[in-house]
Z-matrix of the N, CA and C atoms (Angstrom, degrees):
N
C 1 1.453
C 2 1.530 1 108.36
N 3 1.108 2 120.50 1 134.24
C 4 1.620 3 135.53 2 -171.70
C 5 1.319 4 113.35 3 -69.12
N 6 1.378 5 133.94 4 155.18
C 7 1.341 6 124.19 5 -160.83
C 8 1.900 7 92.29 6 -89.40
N 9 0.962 8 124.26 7 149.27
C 10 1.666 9 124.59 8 162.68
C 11 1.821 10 110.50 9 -97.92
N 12 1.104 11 100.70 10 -179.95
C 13 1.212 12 126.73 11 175.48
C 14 1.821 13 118.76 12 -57.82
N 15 1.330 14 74.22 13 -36.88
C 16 2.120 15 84.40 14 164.63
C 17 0.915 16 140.00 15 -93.77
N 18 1.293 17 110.51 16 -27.08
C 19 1.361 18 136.91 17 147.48
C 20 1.661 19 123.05 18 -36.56
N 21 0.903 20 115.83 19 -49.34
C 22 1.696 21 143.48 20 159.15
C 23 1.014 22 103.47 21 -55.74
N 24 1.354 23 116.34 22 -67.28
C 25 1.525 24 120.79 23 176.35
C 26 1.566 25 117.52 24 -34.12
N 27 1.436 26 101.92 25 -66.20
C 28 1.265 27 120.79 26 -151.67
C 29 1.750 28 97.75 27 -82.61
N 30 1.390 29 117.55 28 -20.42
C 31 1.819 30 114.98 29 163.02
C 32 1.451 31 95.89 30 -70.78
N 33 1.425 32 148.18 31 -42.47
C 34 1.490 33 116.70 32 -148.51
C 35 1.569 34 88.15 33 -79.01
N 36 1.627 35 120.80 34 -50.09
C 37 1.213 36 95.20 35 -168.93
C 38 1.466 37 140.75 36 -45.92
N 39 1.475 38 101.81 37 -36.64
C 40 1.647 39 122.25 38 176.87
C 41 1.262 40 110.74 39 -58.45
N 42 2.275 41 122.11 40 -31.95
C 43 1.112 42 97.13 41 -177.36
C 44 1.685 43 111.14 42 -93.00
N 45 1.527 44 112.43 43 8.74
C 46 1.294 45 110.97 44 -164.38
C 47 1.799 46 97.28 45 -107.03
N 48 1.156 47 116.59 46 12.73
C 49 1.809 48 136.84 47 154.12
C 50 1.327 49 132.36 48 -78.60
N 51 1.880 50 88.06 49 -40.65
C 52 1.908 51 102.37 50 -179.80
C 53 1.511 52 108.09 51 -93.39
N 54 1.289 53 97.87 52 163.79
C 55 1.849 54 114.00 53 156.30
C 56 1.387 55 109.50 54 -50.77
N 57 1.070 56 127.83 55 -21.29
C 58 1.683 57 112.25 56 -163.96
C 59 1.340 58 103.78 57 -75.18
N 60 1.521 59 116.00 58 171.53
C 61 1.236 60 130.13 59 -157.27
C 62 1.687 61 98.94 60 -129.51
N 63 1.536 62 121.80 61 -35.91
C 64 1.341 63 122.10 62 -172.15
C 65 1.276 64 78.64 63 -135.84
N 66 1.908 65 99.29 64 165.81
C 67 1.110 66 118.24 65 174.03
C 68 1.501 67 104.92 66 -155.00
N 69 1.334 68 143.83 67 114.20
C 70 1.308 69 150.34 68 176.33
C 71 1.597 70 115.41 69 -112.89
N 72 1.694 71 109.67 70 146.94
C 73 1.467 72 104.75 71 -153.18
C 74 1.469 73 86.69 72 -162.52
N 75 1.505 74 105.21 73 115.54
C 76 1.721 75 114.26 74 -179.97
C 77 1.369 76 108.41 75 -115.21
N 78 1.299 77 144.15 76 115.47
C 79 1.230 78 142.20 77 -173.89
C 80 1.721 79 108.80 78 -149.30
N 81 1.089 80 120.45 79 124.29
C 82 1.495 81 145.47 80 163.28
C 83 2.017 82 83.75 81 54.43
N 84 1.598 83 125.37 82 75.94
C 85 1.463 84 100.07 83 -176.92
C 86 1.444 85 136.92 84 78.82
N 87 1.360 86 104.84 85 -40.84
C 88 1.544 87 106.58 86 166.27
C 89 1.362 88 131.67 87 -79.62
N 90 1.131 89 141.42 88 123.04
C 91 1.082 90 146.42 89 172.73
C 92 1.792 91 136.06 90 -115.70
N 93 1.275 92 112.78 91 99.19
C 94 1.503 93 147.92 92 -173.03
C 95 1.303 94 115.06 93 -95.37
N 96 1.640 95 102.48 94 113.45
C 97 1.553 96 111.24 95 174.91
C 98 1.695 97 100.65 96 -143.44
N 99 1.538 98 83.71 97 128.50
C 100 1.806 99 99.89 98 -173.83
C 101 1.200 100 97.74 99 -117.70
N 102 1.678 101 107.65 100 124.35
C 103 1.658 102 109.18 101 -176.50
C 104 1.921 103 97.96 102 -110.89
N 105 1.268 104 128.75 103 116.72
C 106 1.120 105 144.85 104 131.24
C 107 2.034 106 106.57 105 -1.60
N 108 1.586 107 128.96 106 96.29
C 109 1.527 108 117.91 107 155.99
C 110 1.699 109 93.01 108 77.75
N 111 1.645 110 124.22 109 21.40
C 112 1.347 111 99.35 110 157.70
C 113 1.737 112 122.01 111 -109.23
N 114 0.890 113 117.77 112 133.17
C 115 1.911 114 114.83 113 -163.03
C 116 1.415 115 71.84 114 -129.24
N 117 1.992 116 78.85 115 143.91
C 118 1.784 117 96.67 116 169.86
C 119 1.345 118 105.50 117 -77.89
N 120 1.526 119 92.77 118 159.75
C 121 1.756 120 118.72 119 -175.27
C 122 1.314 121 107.37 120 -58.31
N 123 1.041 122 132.46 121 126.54
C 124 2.029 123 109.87 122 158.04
C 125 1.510 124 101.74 123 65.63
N 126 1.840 125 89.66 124 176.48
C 127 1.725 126 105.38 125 154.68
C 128 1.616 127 126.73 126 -77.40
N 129 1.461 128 118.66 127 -16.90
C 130 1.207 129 123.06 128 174.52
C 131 1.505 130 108.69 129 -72.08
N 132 1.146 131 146.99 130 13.68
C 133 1.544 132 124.00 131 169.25
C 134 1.614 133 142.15 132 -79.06
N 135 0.783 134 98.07 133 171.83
C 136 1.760 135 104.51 134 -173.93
C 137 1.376 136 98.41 135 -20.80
N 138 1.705 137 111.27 136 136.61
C 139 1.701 138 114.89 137 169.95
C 140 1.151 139 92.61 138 -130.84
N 141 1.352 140 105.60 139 177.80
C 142 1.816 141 105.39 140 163.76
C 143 1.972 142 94.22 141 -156.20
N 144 1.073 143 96.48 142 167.01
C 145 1.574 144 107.51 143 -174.58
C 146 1.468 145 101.41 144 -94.54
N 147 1.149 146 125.51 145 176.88
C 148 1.086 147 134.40 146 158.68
C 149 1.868 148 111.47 147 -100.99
N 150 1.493 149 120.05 148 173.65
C 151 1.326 150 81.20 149 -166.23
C 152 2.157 151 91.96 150 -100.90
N 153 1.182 152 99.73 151 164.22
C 154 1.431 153 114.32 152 -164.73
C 155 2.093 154 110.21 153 -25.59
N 156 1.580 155 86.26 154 -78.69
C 157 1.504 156 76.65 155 -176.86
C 158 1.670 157 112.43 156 -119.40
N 159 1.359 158 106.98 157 96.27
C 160 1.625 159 114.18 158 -159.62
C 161 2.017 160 101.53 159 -71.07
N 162 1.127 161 109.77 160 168.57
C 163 1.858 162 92.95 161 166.87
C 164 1.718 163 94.07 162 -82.68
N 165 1.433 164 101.73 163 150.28
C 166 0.921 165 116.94 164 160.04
C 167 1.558 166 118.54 165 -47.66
N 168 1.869 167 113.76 166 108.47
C 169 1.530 168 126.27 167 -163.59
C 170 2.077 169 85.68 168 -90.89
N 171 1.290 170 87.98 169 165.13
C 172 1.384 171 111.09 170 171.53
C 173 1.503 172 128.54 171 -97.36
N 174 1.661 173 124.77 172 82.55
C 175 1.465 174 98.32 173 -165.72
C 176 0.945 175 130.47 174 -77.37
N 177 1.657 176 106.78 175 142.18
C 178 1.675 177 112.94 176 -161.35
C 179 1.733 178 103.70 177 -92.99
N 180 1.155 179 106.28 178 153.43
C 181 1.545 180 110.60 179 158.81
C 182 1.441 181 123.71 180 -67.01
N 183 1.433 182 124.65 181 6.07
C 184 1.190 183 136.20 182 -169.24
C 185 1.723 184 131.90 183 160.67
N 186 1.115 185 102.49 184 144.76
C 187 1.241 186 91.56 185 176.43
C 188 1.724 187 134.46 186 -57.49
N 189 1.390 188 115.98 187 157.04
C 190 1.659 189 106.47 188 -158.11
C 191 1.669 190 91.77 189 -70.42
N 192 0.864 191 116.33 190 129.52
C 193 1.703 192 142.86 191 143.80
C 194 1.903 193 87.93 192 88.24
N 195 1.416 194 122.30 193 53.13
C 196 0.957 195 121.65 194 174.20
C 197 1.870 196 113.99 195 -101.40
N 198 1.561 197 104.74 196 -28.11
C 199 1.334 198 114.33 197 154.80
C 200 1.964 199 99.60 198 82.91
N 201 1.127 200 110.65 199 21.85
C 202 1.410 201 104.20 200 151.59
C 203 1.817 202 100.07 201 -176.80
N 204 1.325 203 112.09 202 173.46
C 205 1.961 204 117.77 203 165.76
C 206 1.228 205 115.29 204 -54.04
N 207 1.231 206 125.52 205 141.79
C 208 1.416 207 137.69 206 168.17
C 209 1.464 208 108.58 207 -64.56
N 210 0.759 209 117.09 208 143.79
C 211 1.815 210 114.02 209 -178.75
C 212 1.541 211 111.43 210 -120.49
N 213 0.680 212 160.38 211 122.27
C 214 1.559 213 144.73 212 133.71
C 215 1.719 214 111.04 213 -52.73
N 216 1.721 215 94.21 214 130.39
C 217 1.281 216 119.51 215 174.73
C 218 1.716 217 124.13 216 -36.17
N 219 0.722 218 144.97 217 172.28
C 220 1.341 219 136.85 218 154.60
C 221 1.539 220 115.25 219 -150.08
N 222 1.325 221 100.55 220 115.65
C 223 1.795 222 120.35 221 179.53
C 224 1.358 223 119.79 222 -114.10
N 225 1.072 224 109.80 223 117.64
C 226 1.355 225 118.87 224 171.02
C 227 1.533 226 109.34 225 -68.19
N 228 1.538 227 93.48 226 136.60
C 229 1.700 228 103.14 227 179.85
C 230 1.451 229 113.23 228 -98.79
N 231 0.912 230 114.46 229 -178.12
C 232 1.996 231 136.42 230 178.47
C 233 1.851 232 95.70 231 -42.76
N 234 1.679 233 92.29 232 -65.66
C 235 1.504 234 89.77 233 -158.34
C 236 1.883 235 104.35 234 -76.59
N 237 1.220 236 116.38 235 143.86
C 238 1.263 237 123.46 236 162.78
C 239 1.553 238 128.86 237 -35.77
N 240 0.859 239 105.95 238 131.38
C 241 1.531 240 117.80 239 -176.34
C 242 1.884 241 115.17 240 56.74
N 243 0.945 242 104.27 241 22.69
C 244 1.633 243 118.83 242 163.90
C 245 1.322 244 122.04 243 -103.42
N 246 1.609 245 120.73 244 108.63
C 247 1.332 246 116.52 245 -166.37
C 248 2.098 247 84.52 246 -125.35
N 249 1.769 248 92.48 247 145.96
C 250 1.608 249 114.89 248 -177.91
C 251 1.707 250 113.47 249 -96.91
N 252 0.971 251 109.43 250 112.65
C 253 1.745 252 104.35 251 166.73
C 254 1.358 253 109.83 252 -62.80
N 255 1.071 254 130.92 253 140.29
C 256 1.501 255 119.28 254 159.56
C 257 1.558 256 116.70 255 -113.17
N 258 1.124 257 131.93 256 -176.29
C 259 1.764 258 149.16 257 178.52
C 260 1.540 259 96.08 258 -85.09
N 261 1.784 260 111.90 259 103.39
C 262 1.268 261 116.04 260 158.32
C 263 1.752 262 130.42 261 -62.99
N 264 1.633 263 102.12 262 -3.26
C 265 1.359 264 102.47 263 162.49
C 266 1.676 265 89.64 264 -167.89
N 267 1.521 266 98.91 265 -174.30
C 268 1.463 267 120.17 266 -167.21
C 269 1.958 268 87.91 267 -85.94
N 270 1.719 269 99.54 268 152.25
C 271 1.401 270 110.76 269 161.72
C 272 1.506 271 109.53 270 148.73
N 273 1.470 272 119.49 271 -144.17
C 274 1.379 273 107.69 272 -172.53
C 275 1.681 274 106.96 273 -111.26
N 276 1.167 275 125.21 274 142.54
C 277 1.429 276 113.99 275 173.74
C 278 1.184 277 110.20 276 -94.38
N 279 1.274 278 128.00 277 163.53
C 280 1.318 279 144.39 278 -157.86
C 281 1.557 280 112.44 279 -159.53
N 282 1.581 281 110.81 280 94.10
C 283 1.735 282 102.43 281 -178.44
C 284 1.497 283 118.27 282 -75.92
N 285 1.624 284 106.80 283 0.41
C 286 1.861 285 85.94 284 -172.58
C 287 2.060 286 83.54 285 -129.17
N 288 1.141 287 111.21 286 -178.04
C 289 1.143 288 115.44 287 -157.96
C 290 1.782 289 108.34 288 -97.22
N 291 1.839 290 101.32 289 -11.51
C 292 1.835 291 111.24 290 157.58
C 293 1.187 292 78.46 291 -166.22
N 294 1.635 293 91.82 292 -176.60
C 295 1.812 294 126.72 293 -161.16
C 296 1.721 295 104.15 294 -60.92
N 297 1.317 296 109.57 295 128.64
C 298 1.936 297 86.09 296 173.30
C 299 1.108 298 111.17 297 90.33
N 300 1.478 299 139.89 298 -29.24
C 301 1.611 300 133.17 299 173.68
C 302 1.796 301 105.51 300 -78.35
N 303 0.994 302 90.28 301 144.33
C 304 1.889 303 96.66 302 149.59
C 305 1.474 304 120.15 303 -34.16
N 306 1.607 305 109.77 304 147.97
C 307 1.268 306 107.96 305 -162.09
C 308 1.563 307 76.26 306 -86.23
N 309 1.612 308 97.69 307 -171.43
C 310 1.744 309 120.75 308 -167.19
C 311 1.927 310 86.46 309 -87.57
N 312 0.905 311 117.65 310 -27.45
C 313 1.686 312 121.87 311 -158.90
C 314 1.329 313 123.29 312 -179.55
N 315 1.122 314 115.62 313 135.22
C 316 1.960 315 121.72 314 -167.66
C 317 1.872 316 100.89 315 -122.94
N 318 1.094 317 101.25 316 178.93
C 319 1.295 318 113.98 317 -172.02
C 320 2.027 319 89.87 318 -65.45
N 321 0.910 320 113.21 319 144.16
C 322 1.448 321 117.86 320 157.03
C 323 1.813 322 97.83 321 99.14
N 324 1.169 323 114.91 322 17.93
C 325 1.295 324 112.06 323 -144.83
C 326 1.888 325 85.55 324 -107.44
N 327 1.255 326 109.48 325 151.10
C 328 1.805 327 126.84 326 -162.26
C 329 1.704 328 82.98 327 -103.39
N 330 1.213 329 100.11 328 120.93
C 331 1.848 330 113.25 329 152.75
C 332 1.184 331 123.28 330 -128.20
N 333 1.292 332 105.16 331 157.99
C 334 1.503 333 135.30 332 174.52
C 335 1.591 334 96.10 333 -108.88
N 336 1.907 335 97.90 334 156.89
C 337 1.328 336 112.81 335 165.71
C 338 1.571 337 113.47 336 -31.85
N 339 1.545 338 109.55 337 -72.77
C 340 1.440 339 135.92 338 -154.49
C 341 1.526 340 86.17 339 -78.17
N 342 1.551 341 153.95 340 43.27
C 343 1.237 342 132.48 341 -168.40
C 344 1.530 343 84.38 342 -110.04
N 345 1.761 344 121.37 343 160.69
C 346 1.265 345 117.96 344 -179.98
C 347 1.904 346 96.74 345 -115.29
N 348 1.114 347 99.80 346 133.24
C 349 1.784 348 122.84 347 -162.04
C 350 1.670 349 105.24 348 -95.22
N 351 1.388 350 93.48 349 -11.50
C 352 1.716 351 94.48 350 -167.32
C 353 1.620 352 111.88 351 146.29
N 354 1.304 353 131.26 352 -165.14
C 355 1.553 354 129.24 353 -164.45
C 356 1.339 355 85.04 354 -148.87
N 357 1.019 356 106.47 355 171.19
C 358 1.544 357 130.70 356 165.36
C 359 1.401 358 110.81 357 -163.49
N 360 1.586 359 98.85 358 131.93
C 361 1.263 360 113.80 359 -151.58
C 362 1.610 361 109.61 360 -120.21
N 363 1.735 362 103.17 361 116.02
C 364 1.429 363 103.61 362 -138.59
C 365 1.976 364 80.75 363 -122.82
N 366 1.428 365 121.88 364 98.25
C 367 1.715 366 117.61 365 154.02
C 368 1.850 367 89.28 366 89.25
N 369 1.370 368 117.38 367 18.63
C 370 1.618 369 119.84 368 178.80
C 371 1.705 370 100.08 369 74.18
N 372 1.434 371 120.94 370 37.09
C 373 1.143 372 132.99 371 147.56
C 374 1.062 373 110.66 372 -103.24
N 375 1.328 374 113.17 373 121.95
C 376 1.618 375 128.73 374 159.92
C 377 1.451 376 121.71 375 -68.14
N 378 1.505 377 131.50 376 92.05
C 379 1.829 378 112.66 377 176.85
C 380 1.343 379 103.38 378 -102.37
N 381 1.083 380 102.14 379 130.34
C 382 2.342 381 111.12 380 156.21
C 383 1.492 382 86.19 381 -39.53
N 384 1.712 383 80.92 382 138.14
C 385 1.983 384 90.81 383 132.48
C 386 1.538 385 98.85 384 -152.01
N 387 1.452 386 84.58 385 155.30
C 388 1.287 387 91.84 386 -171.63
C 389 1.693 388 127.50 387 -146.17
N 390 1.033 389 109.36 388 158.53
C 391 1.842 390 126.03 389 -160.55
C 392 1.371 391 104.85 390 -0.44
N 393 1.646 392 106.79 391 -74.29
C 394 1.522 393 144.19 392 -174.25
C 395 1.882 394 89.21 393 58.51
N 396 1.296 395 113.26 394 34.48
C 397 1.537 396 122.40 395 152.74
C 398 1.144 397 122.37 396 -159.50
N 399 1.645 398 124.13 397 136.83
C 400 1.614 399 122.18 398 172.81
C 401 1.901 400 108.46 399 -74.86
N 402 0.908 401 107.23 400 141.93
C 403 1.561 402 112.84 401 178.23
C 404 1.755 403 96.98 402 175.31
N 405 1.703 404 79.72 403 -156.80
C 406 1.844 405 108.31 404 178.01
C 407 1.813 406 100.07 405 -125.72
N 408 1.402 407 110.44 406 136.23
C 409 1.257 408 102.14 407 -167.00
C 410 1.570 409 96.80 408 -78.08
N 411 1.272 410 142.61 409 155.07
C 412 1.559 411 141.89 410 161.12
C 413 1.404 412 128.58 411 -109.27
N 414 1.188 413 109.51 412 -25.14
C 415 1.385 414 134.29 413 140.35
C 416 1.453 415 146.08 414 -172.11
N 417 1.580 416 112.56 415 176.34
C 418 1.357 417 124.66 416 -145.29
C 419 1.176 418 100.74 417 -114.21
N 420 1.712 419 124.75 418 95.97
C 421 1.887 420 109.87 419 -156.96
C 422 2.002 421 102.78 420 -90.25
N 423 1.173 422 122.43 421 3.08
C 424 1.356 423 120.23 422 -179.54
C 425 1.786 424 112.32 423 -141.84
N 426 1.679 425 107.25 424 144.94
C 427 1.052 426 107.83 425 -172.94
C 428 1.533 427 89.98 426 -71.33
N 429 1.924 428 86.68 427 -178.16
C 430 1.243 429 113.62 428 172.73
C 431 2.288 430 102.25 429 -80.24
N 432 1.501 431 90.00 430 138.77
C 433 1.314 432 98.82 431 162.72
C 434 2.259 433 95.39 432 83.99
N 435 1.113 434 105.07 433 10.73
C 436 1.340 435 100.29 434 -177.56
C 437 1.557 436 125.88 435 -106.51
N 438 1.080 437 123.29 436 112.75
C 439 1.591 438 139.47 437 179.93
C 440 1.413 439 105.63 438 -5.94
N 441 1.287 440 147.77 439 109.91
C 442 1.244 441 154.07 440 171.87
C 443 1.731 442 113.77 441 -85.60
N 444 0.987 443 131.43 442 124.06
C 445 1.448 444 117.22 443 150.57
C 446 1.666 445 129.72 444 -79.09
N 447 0.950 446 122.52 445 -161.54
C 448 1.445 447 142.26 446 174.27
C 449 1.801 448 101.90 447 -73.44
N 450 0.987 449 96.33 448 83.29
C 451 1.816 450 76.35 449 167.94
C 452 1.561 451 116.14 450 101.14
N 453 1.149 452 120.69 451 -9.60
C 454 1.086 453 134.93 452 134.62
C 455 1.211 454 123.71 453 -2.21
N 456 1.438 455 143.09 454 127.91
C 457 1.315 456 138.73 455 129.01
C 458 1.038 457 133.12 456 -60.46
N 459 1.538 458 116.67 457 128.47
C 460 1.404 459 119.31 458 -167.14
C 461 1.647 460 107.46 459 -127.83
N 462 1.341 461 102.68 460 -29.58
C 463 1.858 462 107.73 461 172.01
C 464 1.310 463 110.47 462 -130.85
N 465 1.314 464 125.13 463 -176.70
C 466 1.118 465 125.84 464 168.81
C 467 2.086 466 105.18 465 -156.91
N 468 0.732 467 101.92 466 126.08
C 469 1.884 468 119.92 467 -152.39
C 470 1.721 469 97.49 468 -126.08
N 471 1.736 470 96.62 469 117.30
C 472 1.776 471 100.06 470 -179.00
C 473 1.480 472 85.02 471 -99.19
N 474 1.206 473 120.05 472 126.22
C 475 1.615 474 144.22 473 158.10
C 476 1.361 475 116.71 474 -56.59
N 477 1.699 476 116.72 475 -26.11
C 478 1.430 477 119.51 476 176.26
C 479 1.418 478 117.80 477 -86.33
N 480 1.127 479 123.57 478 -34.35
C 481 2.062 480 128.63 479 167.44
C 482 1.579 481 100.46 480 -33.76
N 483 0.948 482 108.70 481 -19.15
C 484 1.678 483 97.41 482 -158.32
C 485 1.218 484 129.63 483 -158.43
N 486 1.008 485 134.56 484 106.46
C 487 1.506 486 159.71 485 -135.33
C 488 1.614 487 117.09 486 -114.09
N 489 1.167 488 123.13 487 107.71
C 490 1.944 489 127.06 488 163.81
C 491 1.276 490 111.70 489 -157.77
C-alpha cells in the first residue's frame, strides 16, 4: 500500500518527537529521507517542477486522515513587526492554485489570517496554507514549483502596513 499524504504527515511528526536525526523509508519504489536541522543552502537549492499539465487537484484543508488544517508556522524575524510563515510539511510549493493561473499572492499583497499563500503538494495531495497573519506580504522567499521543507520559510508578512 502506497504511502499517502498522512502518512508523511504523520512520519515528520514522529520524527520531530524522537532523538533521531535522519530517517529513511523505502516502500513499493518510493524513497523518503527526513533529515532532522537540514535547511537548504541559499536561494539556489534543489527545485523540482511540477509536472506540466497535472488534472486539476482539489485543495484540501489537510492531509487525508490527518484530523485537523495544516497551518504554517509563524516566526518572528530580527526586524520588528515582520512575522515568517513557514512549510507545515515537506513537498512542492505551488503559488497559484494550477499551471497558468494567478499566483494566490505577490509582494504588496493584503492578508488575512485565513488567506491561502499557496499549496503544497505533498504525494499529489494538494494542502492550503495559509497567512495565519493580517498584514502586507513583503516577501516571497521560494519559487513557484520548488522543494519545500518542514519549517521552511515561504513568506514573510509586516503586521504593521495594516490595521483592523
Amino acid at each position: 500500500m502506497p504511502l499517502t499524504a498522512g502518512d508523511v504527515a504523520e512520519i515528520v511528526r514522529l520524527l520531530e518527537e524522537s532523538e533521531f536525526d535522519e530517517l529513511h523509508i523505502e516502500q513499493d519504489g518510493l524513497k523518503l529521507t527526513l533529515k532532522r536541522g537540514s535547511a537548504p543552502r541559499g536561494k539556489g537549492g534543489e527545485t523540482a517542477t511540477a509536472p506540466d499539465a497535472p488534472p486539476a487537484p482539489t485543495v484540501a484543508d489537510g492531509p487525508a486522515g490527518a484530523g485537523r488544517k495544516p497551518r504554517g508556522e509563524l516566526t518572528s524575524t530580527a526586524a520588528a513587526g515582520l512575522v515568517q510563515v513557514t512549510a507545515p510539511f515537506v513537498g512542492i510549493f505551488h503559488r497559484a492554485p494550477k499551471p497558468g493561473a494567478p499566483p494566490y499572492i505577490e509582494v504588496g499583497s493584503e492578508v488575512q489570517e485565513d488567506t491561502i499563500i499557496g499549496i503544497i503538494e505533498v504525494m499529489k495531495l494538494m494542502n492550503a496554507v495559509r497567512a495565519e497573519a493580517r498584514g502586507t506580504v513583503v516577501e516571497i522567499l521560494v519559487a513557484d514549483g520548488a522543494v519545500v521543507e518542514y519549517g521552511q520559510g515561504l513568506v514573510r508578512i509586516s503586521r504593521g502596513a495594516q490595521r483592523g
